[in-house]
KOLMAR-718807 format. One line per field, with one value per residue (C-alpha): residue number from 1; residue in one letter; x, y, z. Coordinates in Angstrom, 1 decimal. Example, Ala and Ser with C-alpha at 12.3 -4.5 7.8 and 13.67 -1.06 7.14 Angstrom:
2
pos <- 1, 2
code <- A, S
X <- 12.3, 13.7
Y <- -4.5, -1.1
Z <- 7.8, 7.1
//
This chain:
397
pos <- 1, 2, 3, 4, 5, 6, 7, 8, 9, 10, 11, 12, 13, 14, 15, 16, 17, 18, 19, 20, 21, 22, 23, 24, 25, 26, 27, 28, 29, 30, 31, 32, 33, 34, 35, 36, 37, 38, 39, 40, 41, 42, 43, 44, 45, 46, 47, 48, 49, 50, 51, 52, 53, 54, 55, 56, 57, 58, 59, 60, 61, 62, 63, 64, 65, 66, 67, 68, 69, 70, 71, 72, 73, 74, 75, 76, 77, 78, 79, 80, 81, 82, 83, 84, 85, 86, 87, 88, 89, 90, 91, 92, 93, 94, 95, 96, 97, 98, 99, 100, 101, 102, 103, 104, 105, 106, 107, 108, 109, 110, 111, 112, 113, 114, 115, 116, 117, 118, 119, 120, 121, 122, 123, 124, 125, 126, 127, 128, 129, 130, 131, 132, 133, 134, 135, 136, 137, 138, 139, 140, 141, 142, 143, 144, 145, 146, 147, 148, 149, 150, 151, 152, 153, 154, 155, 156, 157, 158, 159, 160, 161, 162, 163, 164, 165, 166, 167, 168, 169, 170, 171, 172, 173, 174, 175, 176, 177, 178, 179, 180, 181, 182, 183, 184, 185, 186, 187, 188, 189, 190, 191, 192, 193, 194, 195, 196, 197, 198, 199, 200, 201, 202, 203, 204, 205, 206, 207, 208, 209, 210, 211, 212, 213, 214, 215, 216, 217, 218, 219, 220, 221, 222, 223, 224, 225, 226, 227, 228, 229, 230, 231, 232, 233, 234, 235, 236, 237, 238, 239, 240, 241, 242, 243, 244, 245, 246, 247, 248, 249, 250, 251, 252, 253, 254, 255, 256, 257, 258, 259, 260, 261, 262, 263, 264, 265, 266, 267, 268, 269, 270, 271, 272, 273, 274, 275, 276, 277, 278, 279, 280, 281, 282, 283, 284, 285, 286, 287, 288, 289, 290, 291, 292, 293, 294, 295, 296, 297, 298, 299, 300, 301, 302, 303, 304, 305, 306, 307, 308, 309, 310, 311, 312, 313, 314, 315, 316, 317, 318, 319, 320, 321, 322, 323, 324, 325, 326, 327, 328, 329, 330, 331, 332, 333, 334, 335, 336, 337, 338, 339, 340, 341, 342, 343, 344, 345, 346, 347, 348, 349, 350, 351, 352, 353, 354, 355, 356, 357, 358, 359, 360, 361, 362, 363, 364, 365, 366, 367, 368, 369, 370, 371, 372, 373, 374, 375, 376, 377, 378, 379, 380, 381, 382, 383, 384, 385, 386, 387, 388, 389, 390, 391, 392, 393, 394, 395, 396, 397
code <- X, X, X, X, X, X, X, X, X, X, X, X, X, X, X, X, X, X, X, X, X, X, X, X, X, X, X, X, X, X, X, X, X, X, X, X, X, X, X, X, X, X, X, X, X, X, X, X, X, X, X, X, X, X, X, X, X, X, X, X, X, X, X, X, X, X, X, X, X, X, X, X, X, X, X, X, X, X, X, X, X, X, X, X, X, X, X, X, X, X, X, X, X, X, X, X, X, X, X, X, X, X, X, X, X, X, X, X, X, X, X, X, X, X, X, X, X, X, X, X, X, X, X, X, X, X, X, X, X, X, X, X, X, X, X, X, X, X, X, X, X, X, X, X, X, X, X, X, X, X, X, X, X, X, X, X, X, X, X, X, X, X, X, X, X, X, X, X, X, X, X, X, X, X, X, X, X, X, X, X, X, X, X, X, X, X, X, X, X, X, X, X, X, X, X, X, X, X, X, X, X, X, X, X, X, X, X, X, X, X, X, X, X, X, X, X, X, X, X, X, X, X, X, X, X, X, X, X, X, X, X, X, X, X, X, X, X, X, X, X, X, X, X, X, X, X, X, X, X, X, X, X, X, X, X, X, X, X, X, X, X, X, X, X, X, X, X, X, X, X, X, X, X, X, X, X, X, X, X, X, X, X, X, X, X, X, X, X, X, X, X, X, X, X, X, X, X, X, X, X, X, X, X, X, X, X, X, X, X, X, X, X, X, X, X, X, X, X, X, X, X, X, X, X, X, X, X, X, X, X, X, X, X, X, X, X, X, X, X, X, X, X, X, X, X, X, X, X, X, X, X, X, X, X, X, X, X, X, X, X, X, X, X, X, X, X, X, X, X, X, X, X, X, X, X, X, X, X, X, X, X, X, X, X, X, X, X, X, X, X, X, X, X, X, X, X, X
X <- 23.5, 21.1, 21.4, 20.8, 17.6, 15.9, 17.1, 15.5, 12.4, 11.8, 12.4, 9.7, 7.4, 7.9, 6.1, 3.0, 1.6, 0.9, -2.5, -2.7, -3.0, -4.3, -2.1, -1.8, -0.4, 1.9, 3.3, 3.2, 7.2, 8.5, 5.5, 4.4, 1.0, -1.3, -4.3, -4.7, -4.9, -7.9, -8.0, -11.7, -11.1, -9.0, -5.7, -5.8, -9.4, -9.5, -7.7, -5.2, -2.0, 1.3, 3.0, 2.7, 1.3, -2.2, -5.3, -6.2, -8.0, -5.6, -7.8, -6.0, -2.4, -0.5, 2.5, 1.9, -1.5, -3.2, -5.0, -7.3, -6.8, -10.3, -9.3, -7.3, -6.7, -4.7, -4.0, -7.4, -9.3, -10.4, -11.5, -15.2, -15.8, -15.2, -12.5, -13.5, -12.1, -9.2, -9.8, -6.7, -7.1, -3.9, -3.2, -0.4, 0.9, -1.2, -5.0, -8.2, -7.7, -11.2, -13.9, -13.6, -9.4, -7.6, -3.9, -1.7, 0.5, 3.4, 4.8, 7.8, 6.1, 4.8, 4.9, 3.2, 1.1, 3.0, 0.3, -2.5, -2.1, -5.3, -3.6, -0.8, 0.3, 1.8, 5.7, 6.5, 4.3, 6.5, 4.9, 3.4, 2.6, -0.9, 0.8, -2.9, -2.8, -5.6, -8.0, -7.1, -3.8, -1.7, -4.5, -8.2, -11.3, -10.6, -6.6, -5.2, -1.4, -1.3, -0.7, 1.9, 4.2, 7.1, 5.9, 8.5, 8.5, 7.1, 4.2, 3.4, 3.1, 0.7, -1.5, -1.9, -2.6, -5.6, -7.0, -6.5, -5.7, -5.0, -4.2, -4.2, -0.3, 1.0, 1.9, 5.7, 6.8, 8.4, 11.5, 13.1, 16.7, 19.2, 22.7, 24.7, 28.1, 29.9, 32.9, 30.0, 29.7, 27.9, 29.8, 31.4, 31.8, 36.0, 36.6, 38.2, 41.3, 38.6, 36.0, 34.7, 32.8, 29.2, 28.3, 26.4, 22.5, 23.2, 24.0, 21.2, 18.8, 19.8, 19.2, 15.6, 14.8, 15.9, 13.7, 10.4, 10.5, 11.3, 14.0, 13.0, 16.7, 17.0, 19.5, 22.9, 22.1, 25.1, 26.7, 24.1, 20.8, 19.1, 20.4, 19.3, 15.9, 15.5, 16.2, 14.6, 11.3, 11.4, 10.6, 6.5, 4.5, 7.4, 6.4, 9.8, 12.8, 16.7, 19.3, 22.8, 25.6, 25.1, 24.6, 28.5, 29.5, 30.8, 30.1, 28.5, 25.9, 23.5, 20.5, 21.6, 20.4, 17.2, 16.3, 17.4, 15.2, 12.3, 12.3, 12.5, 11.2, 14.0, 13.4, 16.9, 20.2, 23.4, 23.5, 26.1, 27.1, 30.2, 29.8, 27.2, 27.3, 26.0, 22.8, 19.4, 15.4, 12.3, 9.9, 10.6, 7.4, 5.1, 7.4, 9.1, 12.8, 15.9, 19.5, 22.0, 25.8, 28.1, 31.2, 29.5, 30.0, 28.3, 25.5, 25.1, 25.5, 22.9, 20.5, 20.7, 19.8, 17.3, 16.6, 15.8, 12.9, 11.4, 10.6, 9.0, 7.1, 5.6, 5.4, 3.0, 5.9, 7.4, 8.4, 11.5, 15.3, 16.8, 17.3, 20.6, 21.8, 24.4, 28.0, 30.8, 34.2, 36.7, 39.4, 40.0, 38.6, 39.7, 37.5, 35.1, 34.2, 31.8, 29.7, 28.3, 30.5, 28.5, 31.5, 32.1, 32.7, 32.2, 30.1, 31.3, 30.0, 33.0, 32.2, 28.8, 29.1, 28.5, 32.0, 32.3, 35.9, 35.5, 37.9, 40.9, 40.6, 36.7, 37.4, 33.9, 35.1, 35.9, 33.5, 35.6, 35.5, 32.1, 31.8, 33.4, 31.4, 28.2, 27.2, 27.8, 29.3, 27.2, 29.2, 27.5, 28.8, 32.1, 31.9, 35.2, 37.8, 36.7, 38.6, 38.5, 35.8, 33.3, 29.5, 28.0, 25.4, 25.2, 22.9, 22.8, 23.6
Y <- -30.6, -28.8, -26.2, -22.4, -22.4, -25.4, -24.1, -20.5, -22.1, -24.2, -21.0, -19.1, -22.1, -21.5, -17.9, -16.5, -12.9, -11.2, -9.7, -6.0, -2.9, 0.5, 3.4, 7.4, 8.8, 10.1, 7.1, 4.8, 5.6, 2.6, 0.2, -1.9, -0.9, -3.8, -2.4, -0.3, 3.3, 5.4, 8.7, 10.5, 13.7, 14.7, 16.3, 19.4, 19.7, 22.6, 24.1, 25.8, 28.3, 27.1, 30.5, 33.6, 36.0, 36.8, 34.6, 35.9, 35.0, 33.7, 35.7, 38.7, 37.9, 40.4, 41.8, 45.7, 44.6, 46.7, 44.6, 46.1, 44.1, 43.1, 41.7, 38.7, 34.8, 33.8, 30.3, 29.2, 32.7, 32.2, 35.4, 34.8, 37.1, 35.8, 37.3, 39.3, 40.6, 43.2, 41.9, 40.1, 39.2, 39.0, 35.1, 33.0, 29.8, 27.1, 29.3, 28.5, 29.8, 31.9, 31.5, 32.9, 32.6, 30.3, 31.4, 32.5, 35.4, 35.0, 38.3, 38.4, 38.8, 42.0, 46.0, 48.0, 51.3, 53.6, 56.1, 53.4, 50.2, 48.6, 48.6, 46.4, 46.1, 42.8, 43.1, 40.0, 38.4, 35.2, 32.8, 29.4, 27.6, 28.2, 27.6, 26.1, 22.7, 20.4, 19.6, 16.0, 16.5, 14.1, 11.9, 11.1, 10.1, 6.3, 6.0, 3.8, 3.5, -0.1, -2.6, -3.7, -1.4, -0.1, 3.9, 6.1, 10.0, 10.4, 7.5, 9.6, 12.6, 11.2, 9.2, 12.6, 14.4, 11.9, 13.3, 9.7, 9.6, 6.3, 3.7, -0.4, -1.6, -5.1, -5.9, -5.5, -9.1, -9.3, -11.4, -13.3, -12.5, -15.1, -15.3, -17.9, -18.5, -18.6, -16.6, -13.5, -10.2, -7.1, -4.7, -1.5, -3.5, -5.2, -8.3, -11.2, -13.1, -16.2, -13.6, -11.2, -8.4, -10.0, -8.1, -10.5, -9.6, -5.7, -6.6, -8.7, -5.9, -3.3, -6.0, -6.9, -3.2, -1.5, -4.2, -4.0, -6.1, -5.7, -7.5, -8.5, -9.1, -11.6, -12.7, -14.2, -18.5, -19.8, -23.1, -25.9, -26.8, -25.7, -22.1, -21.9, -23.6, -20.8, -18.3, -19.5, -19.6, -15.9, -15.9, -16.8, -14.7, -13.7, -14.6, -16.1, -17.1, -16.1, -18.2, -16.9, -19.6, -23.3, -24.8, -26.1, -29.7, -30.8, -30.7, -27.2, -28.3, -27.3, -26.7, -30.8, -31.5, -30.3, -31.8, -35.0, -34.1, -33.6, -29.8, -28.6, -30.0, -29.1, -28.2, -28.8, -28.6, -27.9, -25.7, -26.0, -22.4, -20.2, -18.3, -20.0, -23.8, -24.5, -22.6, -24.5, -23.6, -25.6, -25.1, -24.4, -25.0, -23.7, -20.7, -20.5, -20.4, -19.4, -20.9, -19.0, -19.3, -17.9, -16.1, -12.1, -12.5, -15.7, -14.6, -11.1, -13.1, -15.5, -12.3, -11.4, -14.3, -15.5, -13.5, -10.6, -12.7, -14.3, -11.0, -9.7, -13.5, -12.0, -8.3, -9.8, -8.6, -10.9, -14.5, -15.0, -14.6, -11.0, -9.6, -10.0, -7.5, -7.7, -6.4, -6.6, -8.0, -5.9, -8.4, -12.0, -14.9, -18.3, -21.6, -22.0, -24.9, -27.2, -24.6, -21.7, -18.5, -15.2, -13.2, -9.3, -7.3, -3.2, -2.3, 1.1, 2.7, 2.7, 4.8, 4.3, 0.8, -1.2, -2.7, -5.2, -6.1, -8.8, -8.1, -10.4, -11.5, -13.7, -15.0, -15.4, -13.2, -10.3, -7.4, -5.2, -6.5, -6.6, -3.0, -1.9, -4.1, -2.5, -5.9, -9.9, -11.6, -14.5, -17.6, -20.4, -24.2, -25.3, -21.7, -21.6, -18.8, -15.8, -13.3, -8.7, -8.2, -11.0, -10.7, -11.7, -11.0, -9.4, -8.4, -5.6, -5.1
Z <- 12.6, 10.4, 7.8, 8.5, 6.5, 8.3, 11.5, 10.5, 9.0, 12.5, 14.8, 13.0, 13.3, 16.9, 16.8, 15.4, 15.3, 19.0, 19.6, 18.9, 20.8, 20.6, 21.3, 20.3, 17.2, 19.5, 20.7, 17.5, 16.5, 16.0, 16.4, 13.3, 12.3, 12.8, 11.1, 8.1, 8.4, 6.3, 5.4, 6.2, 4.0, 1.7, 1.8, 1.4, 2.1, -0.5, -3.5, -1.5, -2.4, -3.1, -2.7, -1.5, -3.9, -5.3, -6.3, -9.6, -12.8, -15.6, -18.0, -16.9, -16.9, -18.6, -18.1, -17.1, -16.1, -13.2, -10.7, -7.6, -4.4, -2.8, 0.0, 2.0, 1.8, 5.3, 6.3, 8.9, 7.4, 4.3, 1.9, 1.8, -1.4, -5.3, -7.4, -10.1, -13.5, -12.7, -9.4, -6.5, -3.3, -1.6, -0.2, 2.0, 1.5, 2.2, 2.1, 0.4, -3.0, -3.2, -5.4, -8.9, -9.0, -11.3, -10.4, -8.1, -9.2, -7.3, -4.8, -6.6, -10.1, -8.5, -7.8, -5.8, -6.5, -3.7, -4.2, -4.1, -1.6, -3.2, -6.2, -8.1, -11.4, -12.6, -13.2, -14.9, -17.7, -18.0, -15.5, -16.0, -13.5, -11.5, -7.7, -6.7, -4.7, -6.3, -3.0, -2.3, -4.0, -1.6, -0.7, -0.8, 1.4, 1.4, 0.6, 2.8, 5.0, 4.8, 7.8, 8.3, 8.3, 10.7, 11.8, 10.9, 11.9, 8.1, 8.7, 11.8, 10.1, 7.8, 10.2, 12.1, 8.6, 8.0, 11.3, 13.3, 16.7, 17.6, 15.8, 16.1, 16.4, 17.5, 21.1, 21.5, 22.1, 25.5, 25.5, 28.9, 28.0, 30.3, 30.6, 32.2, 33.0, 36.5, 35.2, 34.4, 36.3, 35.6, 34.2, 36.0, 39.0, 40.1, 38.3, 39.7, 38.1, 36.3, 35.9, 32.9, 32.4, 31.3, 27.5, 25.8, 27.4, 27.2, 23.6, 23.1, 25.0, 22.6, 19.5, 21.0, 21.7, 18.6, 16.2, 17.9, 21.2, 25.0, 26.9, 30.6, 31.5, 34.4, 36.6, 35.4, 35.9, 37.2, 35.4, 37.0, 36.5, 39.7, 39.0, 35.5, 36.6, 39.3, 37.0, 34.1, 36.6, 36.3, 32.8, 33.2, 30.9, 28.6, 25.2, 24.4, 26.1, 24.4, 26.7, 26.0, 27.0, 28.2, 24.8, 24.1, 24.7, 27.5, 31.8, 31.1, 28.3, 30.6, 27.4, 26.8, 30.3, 30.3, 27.2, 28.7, 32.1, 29.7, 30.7, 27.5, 23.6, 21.5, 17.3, 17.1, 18.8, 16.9, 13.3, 10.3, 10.6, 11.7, 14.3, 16.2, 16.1, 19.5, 18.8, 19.7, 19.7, 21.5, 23.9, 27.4, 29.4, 26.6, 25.9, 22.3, 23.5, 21.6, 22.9, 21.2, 22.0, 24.7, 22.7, 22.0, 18.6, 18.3, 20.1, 18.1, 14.3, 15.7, 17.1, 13.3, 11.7, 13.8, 16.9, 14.3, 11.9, 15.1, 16.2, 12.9, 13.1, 16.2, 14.7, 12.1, 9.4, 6.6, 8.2, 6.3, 6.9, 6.9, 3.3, 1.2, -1.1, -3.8, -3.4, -5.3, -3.0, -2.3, -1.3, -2.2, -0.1, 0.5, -0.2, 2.5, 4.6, 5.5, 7.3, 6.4, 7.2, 8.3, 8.4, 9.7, 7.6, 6.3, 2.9, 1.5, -1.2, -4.8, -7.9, -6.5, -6.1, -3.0, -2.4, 0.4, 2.5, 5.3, 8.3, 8.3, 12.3, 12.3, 16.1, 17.2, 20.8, 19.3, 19.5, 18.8, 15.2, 15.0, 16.1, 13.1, 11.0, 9.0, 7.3, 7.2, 4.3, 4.0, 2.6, 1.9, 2.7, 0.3, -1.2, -3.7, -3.5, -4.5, -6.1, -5.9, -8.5, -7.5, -6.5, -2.9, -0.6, 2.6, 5.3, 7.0, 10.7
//
């Protein structure tokens, strides 16, 4: 049995970086940005209004001041002419600022001549600010979105804003997602009286899907070797296997018998953490293959911990475990054991502190636990008690 950071650190040795793909701005949401992104022009491309209002000279600021309008500044229709002494040219929010003007004179800060609709006076001599947008004010010819990066709605935004329209992203890694069991059915379906509901792949599916990857979910492998060969057949092409069940001890250690029949190279087989023991990573005919346990909660923990930094290995992100954050404990802990705990539990915010309660019941089956949790309280090997007040760490789920 090895340790949870020589188990992590031999899983990412199993991955590298997919190839990259191009794809539309529109379509980059949630892709991790393989190539840096550089602006052509500058944003705004011109000194541009803030407000709407009037593009004036300072010089002629006063309060009382009467000012002749000249003409118009709209948003794509730009006022052509140069602003004069005495002189405004009425202007909207986001248009050129014209030649000649060093100010917007905001529409509030003004009356109009009823008699005269060329003509307004200035009503309030107390502002300061200019309301002019520098050109290239939020970025340059040249500025860079760097690679890699997840796209976000905001990234988006920007990408689109430096006038790109595609950009270079990594391949989604496409992951051969098998469980196995005899007592497994598909959900929605009647149940025998030896038989459950299968959740662990849907589970897993929505884990692969949400951080980057796609899940190719095949059949449910039935408890022998021939089955799980068949099945596991299906997975050519897939750039990595995730095996869910079959890696206990016992007449069912069906992962043990292929290593034994030479079908698969194992990294190792068997990890000093709680949930998730029977977890094991190797190579199953050339494909990087992740065996992580059978109980839902064991196979979710596990998804965290390792499932989740293999796919940012293959993302071309950080190859490192998940990052911990600090929390102060909520409720009191006992010693810990020989293994290290990963336990469910929920991080609320306290004064505007990040206080952290692990749930009493840690069974490794039950999901409905781990539905409630938000984090896991990570506890390393022979941890000692630990009291209300005390600092931990825990990742985010």
């Amino acid at each position: 049995m090895i340790s949870v950071e020589q188990a992590l650190a031999q899983v990412l040795n199993l991955f590298t970086a997919l190839d990259t793909e191009e794809v539309a701005v529109s379509q980059a949401r949630g892709r991790v940005l393989a190539e840096d992104v550089v602006a052509t022009h500058n944003q705004p491309p011109f000194a541009s209004s803030a407000m709407d209002g009037y593009a004036i000279k300072r010089a002629n600021y006063d309060d009382g001041a009467q000012l002749t309008v000249i003409g118009e500044s709209a948003a794509g229709n730009r006022f052509h002419g140069t602003v004069g002494d005495d002189q405004a040219v009425r202007i909207s929010t986001g248009a050129p600022v014209p030649l000649g003007a060093d100010m917007v004179l905001i529409q509030e800060n003004t009356r109009r001549d009823p008699s005269d609709a060329a003509c307004i006076y200035i009503s309030d001599g107390g502002q300061s600010a200019d309301y002019i947008r520098a050109a290239g004010g939020d970025f340059k010819i040249g500025d860079r979105l760097g690679a890699p990066r997840w796209l976000g709605p905001t990234d988006i935004g920007l990408i689109a804003a430096m006038n790109c329209r595609r950009v270079s992203v990594r391949r989604k890694p496409q992951i051969a997602l098998l469980a196995t069991g005899d007592e497994l059915m598909p959900p929605g379906g009647g149940l025998g009286p030896d038989q459950i509901a299968s959740s662990n792949n849907y589970a897993l599916q929505a884990l692969i899907e949400t951080y980057g990857g796609t899940a190719r979910v095949l059949p449910i492998a039935r408890d022998n070797a021939d089955s799980l060969r068949q099945v596991l057949s299906l997975a050519k092409g897939a750039d990595a296997i995730v095996s869910l069940g079959g890696a206990s001890v016992g007449d069912h250690d069906l992962i043990g018998q292929m290593t034994e029949d030479s079908d698969l190279q194992t990294a190792f087989y068997k990890v000093a953490m709680r949930p998730g023991k029977p977890l094991m990573a190797g190579r199953y005919n050339g494909i990087p293959m992740i065996g992580l346990p059978g109980n839902p909660v064991s196979a979710l923990v596990c998804g965290h911990v390792f499932l989740r930094p293999a796919l940012n290995a293959m993302l071309g992100l950080e190859r490192a475990a998940l990052p911990r954050e600090e929390a102060t404990l909520a409720g009191p802990l006992p010693a810990n054991g020989a293994r290290a705990h990963y336990m469910r539990a929920r991080l609320e915010p306290v004064h505007n502190r990040p206080h952290v309660t692990a749930f009493t019941r840690q069974d490794s089956s039950l999901l409905s636990v781990m539905a409630q949790a938000n984090v896991l309280l990570v506890r390393p090997a022979e941890d000692p008690p630990r009291k209300v007040g005390d600092t931990v760490e825990v990742i985010r789920i």
